[in-house]
C-alpha positions, 0 to 999 in steps of 0.5 A: 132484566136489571133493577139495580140501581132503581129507585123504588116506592113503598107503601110504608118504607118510602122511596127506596133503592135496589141494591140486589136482584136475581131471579127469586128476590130482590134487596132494596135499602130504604132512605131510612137506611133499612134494607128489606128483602122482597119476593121477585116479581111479586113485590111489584103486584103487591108493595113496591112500585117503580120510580119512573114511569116510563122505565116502569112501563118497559120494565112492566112489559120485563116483568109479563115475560119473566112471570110467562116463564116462570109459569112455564117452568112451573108447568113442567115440573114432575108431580109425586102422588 
């Protein structure tokens, strides 16, 4: 899944760009020139909102896959009592 290079919009920073992405965070640099750090895929249920709505809809569907994963993932860890 690739972000970089997408445009991005926040609820108080504005429209942004995704300058970083990997499985845990993503790095977005406002037009104000303030780079700001969000949790990945979180950041998309809650503050940002993708720019192109129809790349936001594939990316949507990106996004369902990789939370499943991660629910996977998260499922077969040990638990220490």
């Amino acid at each position: 899944m690739e972000f970089v290079g997408e445009i991005v919009e926040h609820k108080t920073f504005g429209t942004g760009k995704i300058e970083e992405f990997n499985d845990t965070y993503i790095v977005v640099k406002f037009d104000d020139g303030a780079i700001k750090d969000f949790v990945f895929p979180d950041a998309f249920d809650s503050y940002l909102i993708l720019d192109n709505s129809i790349l936001s809809k594939h990316d949507e569907e990106k996004l369902i896959v990789y939370r499943k994963k991660q629910e996977e993932k998260y499922y077969f860890l040990p638990t220490f009592k």
